[in-house]
N, C-alpha and C positions, 0 to 999 in steps of 0.2 A: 614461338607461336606461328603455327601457318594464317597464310590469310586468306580468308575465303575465297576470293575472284585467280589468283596467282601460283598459290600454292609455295610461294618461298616463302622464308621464315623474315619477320619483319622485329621488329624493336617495340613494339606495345605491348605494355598491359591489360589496354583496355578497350576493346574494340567499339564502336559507337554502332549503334542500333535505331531502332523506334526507341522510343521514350516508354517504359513500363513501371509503374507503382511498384516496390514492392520485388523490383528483380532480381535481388540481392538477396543472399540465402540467409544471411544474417538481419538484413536490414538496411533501413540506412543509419542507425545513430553511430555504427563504427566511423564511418563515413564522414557525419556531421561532426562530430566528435575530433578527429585527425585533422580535416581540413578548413572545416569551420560552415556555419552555414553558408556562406552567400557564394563559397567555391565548389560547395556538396551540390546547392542547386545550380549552379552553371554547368555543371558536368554533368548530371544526372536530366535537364531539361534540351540542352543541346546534343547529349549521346554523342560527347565526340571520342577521340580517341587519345588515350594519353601513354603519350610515350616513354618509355624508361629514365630516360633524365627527369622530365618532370616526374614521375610515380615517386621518383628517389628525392627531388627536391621538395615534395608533399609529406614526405614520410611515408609513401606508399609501397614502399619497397624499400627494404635495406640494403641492398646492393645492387648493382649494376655490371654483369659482367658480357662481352662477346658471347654471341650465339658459339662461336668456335668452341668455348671453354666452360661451357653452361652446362656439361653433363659431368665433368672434371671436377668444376666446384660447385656441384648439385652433390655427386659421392664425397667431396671434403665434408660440407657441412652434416650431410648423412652421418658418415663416421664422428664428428666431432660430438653429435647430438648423442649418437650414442654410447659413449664414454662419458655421459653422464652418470652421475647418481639416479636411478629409477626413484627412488624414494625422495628426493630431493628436488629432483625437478616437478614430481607429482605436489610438491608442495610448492615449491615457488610457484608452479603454476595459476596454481591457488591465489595464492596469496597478491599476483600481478593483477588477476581478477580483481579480487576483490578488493584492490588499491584504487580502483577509480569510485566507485558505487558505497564504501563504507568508511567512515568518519574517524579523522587521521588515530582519536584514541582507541577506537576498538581494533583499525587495523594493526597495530603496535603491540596488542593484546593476541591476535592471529598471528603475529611475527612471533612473537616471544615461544606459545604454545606451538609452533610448527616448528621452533628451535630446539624444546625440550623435547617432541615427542624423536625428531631425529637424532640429536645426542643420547636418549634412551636406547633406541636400536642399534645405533655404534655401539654404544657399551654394550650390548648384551650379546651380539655378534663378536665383539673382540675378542669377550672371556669366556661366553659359550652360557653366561647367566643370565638372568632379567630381573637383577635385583633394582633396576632403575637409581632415584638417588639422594 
C-alpha cells in the first residue's frame, strides 16, 4: 500500500481517517463479528491504523508476507485458487456463508444436498450420462 503524504509503500492494512458511519462496503458486522465489539469500536472510533502483524493476529488477514514477495505470493495464491474445482468452490462458498447465519441442522442438510448435487455431476461427466443415483 502507498501511503498518502510519502508515497513508499508501508505494512498497513488500514489506514486511519476521519471517523465515518457506515465506511465499509460491507458494513461493519463482518468486522464486529471477527474482532468482537469493544475492538470494532476502538478501531473504527479512533481511525487508526492497523498494521499487518496485528490485521493477522485479528484474523484480519491470513497472511503476512514482505512487500518484496507480495506480487510472487499474490500469483501463488492466484494459481492455487484456480485449480480449484469451479463448481466446488461455488459451493463451499455457499455453504461457508451460510455456516455463520443458519442453524447447525439445516446447514448439515445444505452440506449433505451440495455433496450429492456435486457427486451427480462427477458421475455424469466421468461416463458422459446423467443417470444420477
Amino acid at each position: 500500500m502507498r501511503s498518502p503524504g510519502g508515497g513508499r509503500r508501508r505494512n498497513i492494512l488500514h489506514e486511519g481517517g476521519r471517523t465515518r458511519p457506515g465506511a465499509r462496503p460491507d458494513g461493519l458486522t463482518p468486522l464486529v463479528r471477527q474482532v468482537g465489539y469493544g475492538r470494532a469500536l476502538e478501531i473504527c472510533v479512533t481511525a487508526r491504523n492497523i498494521v499487518a502483524a496485528e490485521a493477522l493476529s485479528l484474523g484480519l488477514a491470513h497472511s503476512v508476507v514482505p512487500v518484496n514477495d507480495l506480487e510472487s505470493e499474490t500469483r501463488a495464491m492466484a494459481h492455487t485458487l484456480l485449480q480449484a474445482d469451479t463448481a466446488a468452490a461455488r459451493e463451499v462458498k455457499q455453504l461457508v456463508q451460510s455456516a455463520e447465519v443458519v442453524h447447525v441442522e439445516h446447514q448439515r442438510q445444505l452440506e449433505a444436498a451440495a455433496q450429492t448435487r456435486l457427486l451427480r455431476a462427477r458421475s455424469a461427466t466421468a461416463d458422459g450420462s446423467d443417470r444420477g443415483f
